[in-house]
N, C-alpha and C positions, 0 to 999 in steps of 0.2 A: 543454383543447386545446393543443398544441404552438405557443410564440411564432412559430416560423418561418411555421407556418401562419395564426396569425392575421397576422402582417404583411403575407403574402402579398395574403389578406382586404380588410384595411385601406388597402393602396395600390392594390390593383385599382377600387375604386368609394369615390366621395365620402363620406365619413363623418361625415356631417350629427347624427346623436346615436346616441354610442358607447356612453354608461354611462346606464342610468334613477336617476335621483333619487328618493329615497323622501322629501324635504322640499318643502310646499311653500312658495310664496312669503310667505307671512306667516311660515310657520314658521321659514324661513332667515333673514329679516329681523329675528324675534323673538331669535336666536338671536346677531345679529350687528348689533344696531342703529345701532352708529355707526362700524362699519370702513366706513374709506376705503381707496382704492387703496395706500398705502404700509402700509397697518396689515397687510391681507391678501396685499402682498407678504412681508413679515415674518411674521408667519402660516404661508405656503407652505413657507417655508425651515425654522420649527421643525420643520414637518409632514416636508420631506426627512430632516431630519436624524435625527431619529427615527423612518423609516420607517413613518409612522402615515397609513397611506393612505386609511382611513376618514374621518377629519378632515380633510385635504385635498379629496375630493370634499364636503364641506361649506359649504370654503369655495370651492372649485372653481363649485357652484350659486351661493350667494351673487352671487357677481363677474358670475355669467349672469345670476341675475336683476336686477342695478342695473347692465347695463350699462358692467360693468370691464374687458373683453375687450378693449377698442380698442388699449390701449397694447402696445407691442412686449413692456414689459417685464412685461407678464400673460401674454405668450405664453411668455418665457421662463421664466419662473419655474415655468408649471402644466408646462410641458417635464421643467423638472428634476428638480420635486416627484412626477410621475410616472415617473420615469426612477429616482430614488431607492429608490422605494415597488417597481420591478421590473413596472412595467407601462410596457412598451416599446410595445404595442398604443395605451393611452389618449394616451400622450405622440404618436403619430405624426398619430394624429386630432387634435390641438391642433393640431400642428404644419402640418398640409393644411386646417385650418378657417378658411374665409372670417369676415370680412372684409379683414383684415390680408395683409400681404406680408411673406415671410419674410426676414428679413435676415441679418446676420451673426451676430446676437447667439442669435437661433433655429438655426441651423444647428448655429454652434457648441455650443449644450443638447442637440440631438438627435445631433448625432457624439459629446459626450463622454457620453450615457447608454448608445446603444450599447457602447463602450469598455467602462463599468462593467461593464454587464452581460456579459459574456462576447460580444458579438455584433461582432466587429473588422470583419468582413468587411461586414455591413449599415451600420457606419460611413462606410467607405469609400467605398460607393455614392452613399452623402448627401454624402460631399465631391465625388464625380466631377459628382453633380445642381447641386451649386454652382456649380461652374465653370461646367457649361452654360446655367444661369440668370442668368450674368453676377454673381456676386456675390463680391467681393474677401475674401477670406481674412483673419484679421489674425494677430499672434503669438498671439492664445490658441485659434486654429484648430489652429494646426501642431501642439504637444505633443501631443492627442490624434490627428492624421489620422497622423502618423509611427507611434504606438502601434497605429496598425489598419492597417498597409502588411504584406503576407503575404510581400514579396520585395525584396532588395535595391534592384533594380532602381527601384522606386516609390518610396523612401528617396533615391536621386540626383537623379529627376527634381524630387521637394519641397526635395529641397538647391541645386538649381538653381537651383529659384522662390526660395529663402530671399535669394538672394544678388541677385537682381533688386529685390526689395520691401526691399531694407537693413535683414532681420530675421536674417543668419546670425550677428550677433553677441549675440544674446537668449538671458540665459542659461537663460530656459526651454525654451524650441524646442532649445537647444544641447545640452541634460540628455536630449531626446527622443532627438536625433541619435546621442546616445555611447551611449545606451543598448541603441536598435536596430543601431548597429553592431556594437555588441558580440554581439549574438543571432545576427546571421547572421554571425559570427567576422570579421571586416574590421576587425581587430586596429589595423590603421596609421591609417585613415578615422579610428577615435573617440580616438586618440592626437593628432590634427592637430586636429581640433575643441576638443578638450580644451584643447592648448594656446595657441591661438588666443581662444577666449575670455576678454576683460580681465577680466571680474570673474568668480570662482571660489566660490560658493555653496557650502552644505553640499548640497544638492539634488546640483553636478555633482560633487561629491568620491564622492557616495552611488551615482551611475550609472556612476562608474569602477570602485568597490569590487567593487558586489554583479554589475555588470555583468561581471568577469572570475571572479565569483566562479558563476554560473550556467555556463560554457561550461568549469568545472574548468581553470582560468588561475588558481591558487592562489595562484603567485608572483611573478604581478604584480600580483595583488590584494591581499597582504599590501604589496608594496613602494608601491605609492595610498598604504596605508592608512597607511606609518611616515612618507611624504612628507604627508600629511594633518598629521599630528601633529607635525611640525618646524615646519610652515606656522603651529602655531599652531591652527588646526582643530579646535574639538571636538567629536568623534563625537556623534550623533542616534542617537537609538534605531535606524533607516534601517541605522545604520551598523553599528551592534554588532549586530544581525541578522544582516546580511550577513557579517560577521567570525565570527561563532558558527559558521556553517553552514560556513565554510572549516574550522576547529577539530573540524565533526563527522563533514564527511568524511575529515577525515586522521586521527581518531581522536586528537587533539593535548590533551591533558588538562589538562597546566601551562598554556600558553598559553590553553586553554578557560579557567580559572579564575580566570587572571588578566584575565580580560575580566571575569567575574563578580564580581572585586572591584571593578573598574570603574564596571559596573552598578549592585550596592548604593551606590557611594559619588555618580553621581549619580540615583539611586532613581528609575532605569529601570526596575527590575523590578517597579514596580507597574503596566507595561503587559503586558497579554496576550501581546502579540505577543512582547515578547523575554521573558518566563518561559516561552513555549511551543520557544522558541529554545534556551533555556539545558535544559529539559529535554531536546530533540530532541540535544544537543552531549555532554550527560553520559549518554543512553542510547547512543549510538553509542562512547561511553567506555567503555562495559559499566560504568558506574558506577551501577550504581541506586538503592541510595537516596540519591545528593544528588538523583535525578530525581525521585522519588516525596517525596521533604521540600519540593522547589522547586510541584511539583505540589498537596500539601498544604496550601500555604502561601497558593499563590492564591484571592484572595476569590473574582475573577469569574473564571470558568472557558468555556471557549467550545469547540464540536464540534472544533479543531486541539487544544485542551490534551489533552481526551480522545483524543483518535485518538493524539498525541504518547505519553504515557505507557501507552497502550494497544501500541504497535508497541515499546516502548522494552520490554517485560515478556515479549512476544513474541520478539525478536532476543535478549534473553537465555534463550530457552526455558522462562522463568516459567509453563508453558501455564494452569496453576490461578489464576495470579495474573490472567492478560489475562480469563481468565472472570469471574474475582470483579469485576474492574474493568468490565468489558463489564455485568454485572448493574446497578452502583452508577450507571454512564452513562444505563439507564435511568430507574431511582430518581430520579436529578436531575434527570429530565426533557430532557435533551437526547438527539434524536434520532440516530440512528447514520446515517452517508451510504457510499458506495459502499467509501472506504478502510477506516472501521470494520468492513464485515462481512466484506472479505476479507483481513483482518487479523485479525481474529475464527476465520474457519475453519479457518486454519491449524493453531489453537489446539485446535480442536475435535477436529480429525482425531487430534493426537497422542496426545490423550487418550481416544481413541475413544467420546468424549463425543456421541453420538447423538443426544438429548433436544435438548442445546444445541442441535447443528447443523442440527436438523430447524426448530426455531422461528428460525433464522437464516434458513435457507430462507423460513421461511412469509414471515418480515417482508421479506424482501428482494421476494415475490411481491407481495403484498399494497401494497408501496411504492412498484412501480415502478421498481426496480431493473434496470437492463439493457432498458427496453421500448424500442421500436421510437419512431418519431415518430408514430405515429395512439395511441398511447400505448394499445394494445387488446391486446396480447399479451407474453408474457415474449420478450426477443431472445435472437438465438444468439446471442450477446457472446464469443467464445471465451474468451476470459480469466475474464471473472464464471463462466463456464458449468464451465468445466473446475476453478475453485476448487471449488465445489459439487459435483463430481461426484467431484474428489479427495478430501472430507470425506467423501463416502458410504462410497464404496471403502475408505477407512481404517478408514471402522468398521463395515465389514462387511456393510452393505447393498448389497450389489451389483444388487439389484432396482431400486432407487432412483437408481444409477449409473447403471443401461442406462435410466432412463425419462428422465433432463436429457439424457443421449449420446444417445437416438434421437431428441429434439425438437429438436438441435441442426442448421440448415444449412449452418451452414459447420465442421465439422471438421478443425481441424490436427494434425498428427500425436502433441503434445500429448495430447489427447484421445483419441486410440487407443490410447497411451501409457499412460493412467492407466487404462483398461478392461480393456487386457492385463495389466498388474503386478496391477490388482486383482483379476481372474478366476485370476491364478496364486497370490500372495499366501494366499486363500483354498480353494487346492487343486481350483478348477475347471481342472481343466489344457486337458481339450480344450475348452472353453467362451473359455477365452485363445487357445488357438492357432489356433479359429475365426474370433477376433476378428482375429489376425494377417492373415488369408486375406484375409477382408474389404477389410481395412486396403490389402493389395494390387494386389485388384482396383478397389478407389478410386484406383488409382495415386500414391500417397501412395508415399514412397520412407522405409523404415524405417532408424531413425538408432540412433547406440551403444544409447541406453534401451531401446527398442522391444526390443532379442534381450539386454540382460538381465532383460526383463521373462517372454520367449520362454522362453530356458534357465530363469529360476528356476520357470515355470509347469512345465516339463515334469522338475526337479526333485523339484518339492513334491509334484508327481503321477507319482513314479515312470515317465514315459514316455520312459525310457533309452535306447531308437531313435530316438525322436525328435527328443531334446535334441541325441543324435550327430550325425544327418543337419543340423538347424538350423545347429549350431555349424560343421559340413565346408562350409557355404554359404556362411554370413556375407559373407567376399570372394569367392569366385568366384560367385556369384548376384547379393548385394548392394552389392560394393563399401565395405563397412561390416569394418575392420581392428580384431579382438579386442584387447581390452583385459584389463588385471586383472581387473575384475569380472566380464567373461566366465569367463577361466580359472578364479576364484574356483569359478563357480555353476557350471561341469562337474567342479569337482574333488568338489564337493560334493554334485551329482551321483551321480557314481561310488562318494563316499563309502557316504553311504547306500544304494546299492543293493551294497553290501559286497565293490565290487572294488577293495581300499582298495592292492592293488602298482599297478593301472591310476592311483589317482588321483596315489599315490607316483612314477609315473616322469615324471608328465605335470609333477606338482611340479619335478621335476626337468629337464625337456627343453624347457618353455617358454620361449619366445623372452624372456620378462621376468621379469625379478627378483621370486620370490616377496615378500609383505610381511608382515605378524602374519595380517592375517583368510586369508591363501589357507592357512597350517599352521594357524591356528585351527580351519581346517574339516576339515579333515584329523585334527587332533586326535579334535575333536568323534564323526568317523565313525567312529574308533579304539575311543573307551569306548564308539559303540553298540555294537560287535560284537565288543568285549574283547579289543582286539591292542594287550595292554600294550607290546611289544618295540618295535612302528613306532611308539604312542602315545611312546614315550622319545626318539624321533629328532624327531618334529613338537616335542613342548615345549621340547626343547632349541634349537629354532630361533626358536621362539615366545618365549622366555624371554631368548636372545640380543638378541632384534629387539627384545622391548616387555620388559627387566624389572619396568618397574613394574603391569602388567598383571595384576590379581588373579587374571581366570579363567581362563589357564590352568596356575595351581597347582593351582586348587580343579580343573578337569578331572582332570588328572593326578593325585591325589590321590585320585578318588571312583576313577578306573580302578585305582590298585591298589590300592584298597580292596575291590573286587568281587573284584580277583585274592586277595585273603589275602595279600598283599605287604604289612605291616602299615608293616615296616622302611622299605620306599621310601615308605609314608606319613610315617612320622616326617621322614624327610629331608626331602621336598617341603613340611612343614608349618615345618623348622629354614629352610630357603632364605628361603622366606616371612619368615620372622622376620631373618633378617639383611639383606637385600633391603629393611624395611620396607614391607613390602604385607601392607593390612590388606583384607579381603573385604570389598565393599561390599554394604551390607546387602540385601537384597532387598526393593521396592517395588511393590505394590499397589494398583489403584483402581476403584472404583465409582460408576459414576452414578446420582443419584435426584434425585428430584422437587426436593428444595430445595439441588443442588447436586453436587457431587463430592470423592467422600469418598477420601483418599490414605491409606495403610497401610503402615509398614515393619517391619519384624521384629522383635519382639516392641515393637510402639507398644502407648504406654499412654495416649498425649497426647488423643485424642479423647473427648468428653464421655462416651461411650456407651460407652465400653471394657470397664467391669466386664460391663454385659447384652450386651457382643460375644463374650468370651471365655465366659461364663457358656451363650451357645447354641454355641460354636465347642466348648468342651467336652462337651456333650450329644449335640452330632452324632458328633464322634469316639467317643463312647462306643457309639453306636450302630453306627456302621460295622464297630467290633468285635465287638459281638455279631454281626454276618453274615461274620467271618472277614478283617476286614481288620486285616492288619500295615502299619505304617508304614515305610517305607524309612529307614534310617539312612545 
């Protein structure tokens, strides 16, 4: 059942007994014979800290049946200990259970459990119920009620009250203040609090750092951080987190690493949190393996180390790599959560790794991934929905596309996006351009992607009228002003259906600067239909633009190879050699059952290679007996 809905439950009607005991009273007696109330307060707290909630309702019964409930400070305690364990439901039942009267010391356990658990807004309610029930607030109210304020505005009126109760000088409440100033960008507010406060903790050096450091205030978070360290101030792990994460969005390498000598030297990196740091700062480095040696390294690994090294193999387009590691995540047994699998798909699609992607799907169904709050069905999540359905379409199930795209109710133009590209992609032309229509009469207003998705479908599928008509609309229908990639996909187009002076003039008369891929394609159209002469005018622009760009030598090269131009071979292969451009090899891949297997020109590295070439050779021997020659 969704917690919102048990809460709901639970403050509607008195909740007289919330959880059945399976112990009984001898039994829990026999069990705990001589705690007294401070042993099972102690007791409680191991029980939070460890998340072991089964042993808490142990000793939870216990305290009921010897009548330990009385004291404020069992109310508190079984608060927290449930609060901890992530049962916001049991903890509110403590908290509404007679006989006792709730005080400050209760409030404050059930506002800071909410807080934990993600619940700010249920926080806040319980503070607004405090005030109405006359009960005085003290400082270790505020840190967490300022932490659940959704609006500025609620953040003044607690700063108000601070300053009435002679708490605005508490440098706890004060680290709250700077911190949610900084979240809703009130720049000057947490600069006046800041320096207003006499005693300066690492706590508020930490909420000035990471607080400019969250709202991309880079450099005033580095200048905290070098006024920290004149101060004398030595950074906290708090710290060097927050500092990492400025270094990974700037991509700052030197500076990244010199925190990480940092680090080792005071052997912070044996916490989780800043080795998941240091990995997140050298994958945004595109440095991977200090990511993957630092990831390596760690004992205890947690669902952000994986998702970290996981996204970090991905941004460098590793897609074999994020698979392999995606399997190994399993293997450890730590489960994958919403960022792993759509970090995961990405991965999937480029590989056109299907297998994978289908049992992503499964797990994501099966988990409860994107469901609703009656937690009974998959939700339209646009984003989870439109990842999944991008993996389909990549790899070529488009069946599978339209069955997540038609379950989906709320559709963004996203999602028609990736239906059209993939129905063109795949050479359903009118199947895309239907989808276009659709897309229309949903009154959805089609943007740049949508009509290159439009032009390449009616491309791929030869539908040259109607690429025409699409393209002559774009502005005067749509309001939607042609781009490169547009001009690209009509030249190419044109190419292919072999009105190669049409695609030549338009090369020529577009309002924008051709670039390598618009003569690319031009080229390309040239060796389909063997017009070496205009092929000489595209590579010489192609060659101009991109000279390091292998293919289109190798184009130019196979076209006047076809023509018996041997000589203009030799040349295009001497350019190549003084140019320094080496062909890159051509790469291959397969998926199966235990994995995906990748193949480059003449590889020999895979275990299987002798019995690969050994059938690769039998089959061509075969093809020959029925008349096939190999293309040289």
């Amino acid at each position: 059942m969704n917690r919102r809905n048990v809460f709901s439950q639970v403050l509607s009607k008195k909740p007289t007994s919330f959880v059945t005991f399976c112990y009984s009273r001898s039994t829990v007696q026999s069990l705990y014979p001589l705690y007294n109330l401070s042993t099972c307060i102690a007791s409680l707290q191991a029980c939070a800290n460890h998340e072991n909630l089964a042993r808490g309702q142990q000793i939870h019964s216990y305290m009921l049946t010897n009548g330990l409930l009385d004291s404020p400070v069992s109310v508190t305690s079984l608060i927290n200990m449930y609060s901890k364990c992530n049962r916001m439901d049991f903890a509110i039942s403590i908290f509404n259970h007679p006989p006792h009267e709730c005080n400050v010391f209760a409030y404050n356990a059930i506002i800071a459990g909410f807080i934990a658990n993600g619940l700010a807004g249920n926080g806040f309610e319980f503070y607004k119920k405090m005030r109405v029930m006359g009960v005085m607030p003290d400082k270790f109210t505020f840190p967490c009620v300022i932490r659940a304020c959704c609006d500025v505005v609620e953040v003044w009126k607690i700063h108000g009250m601070l300053f009435k109760l002679g708490l605005e000088l508490d440098v706890f409440v004060g680290s709250a203040l700077v911190n949610m100033y900084l979240k809703f960008g009130f720049v000057e507010e947490a600069q006046v609090v800041f320096e207003e406060l006499p005693v300066k903790d690492i706590v508020l050096w930490n909420a000035m750092v990471n607080g400019y450091a969250v709202i991309g205030r880079f450099d005033e978070a580095l200048k905290v951080f070098r006024i920290m360290g004149k101060e004398g101030v030595v950074s906290s792990r708090f710290t060097v987190t927050g500092v990492l994460s400025i270094f990974a969005a700037k991509g700052d390498f030197d500076n990244g690493r010199a925190v990480h000598a940092f680090v080792i030297k005071m052997r912070y990196d044996i916490g989780i949190a800043v080795s998941n740091a240091l990995i997140d700062m050298y994958g945004k480095c595109k440095c991977i393996q200090e990511a993957l040696l630092i990831f390596e390294m760690m004992v205890e690994k947690d669902i952000f180390s994986w998702n970290s090294i996981i996204s970090v193999h991905e941004q460098c387009t590793d897609h074999d790599a994020t698979l392999r590691l995606f399997g190994r995540m399993f293997g450890a047994g730590v489960l994958p959560d919403l960022v792993t699998v759509t970090t995961v798909l990405p991965a999937c699609s480029h590989m056109a790794a299907l297998m994978h992607g289908r049992a992503v799907h499964a797990y994501m169904i099966t988990n409860g991934f994107g469901r609703d709050d009656n937690n009974s069905k998959f939700m339209d999540d646009a984003l989870v929905s439109n990842a999944v359905m991008d993996m389909y379409a990549k790899c070529g199930s488009m069946r599978n596309a339209y069955m997540v795209f038609s379950k989906m109710s709320n559709k963004d133009v996203a999602s028609w996006n990736i239906m059209i590209m993939g129905y063109g992609a795949h050479g359903y032309g009118n199947e895309a351009l239907d989808m276009f229509s659709h897309m229309c009469e949903a009154q959805l207003k089609p943007d740049e992607i949508t009509f290159v998705g439009v032009l390449s479908a009616c491309n791929h599928a030869g539908l040259l009228r109607q690429g025409h008509e699409y393209f002559t609309q774009m502005t005067s229908r749509y309001g939607v002003v042609p781009t490169i990639e547009h001009y690209t996909c009509v030249i190419d187009m044109l190419g292919r259906a072999g009105k190669l002076e049409e695609a030549h003039e338009l090369v020529k008369t577009m309002p924008i600067e051709a670039n390598p891929v618009v003569w690319r394609a031009l080229l390309a159209a040239c060796r389909l239909h063997g017009n070496a002469d205009l092929a000489k005018v595209a590579a010489q622009q192609v060659i101009e633009l991109e000279p390091e760009h292998c293919g289109s030598y190798v184009l130019m090269s196979n076209i006047y190879g076809v023509a018996g131009r041997y000589e203009e071979v030799s040349e295009v292969r001497h350019a190549m050699r003084q140019q320094n451009v080496k062909k890159i090899p051509g790469c291959s891949w397969i998926e199966l059952k235990n994995g995906v297997h990748a193949f480059s020109t003449g590889d020999r590295g895979h275990p299987d290679a002798n019995l690969i070439y050994a059938h690769l050779a039998s089959l061509t021997a075969r093809l020959r007996e029925y008349g096939y020659v190999p293309q040289m």
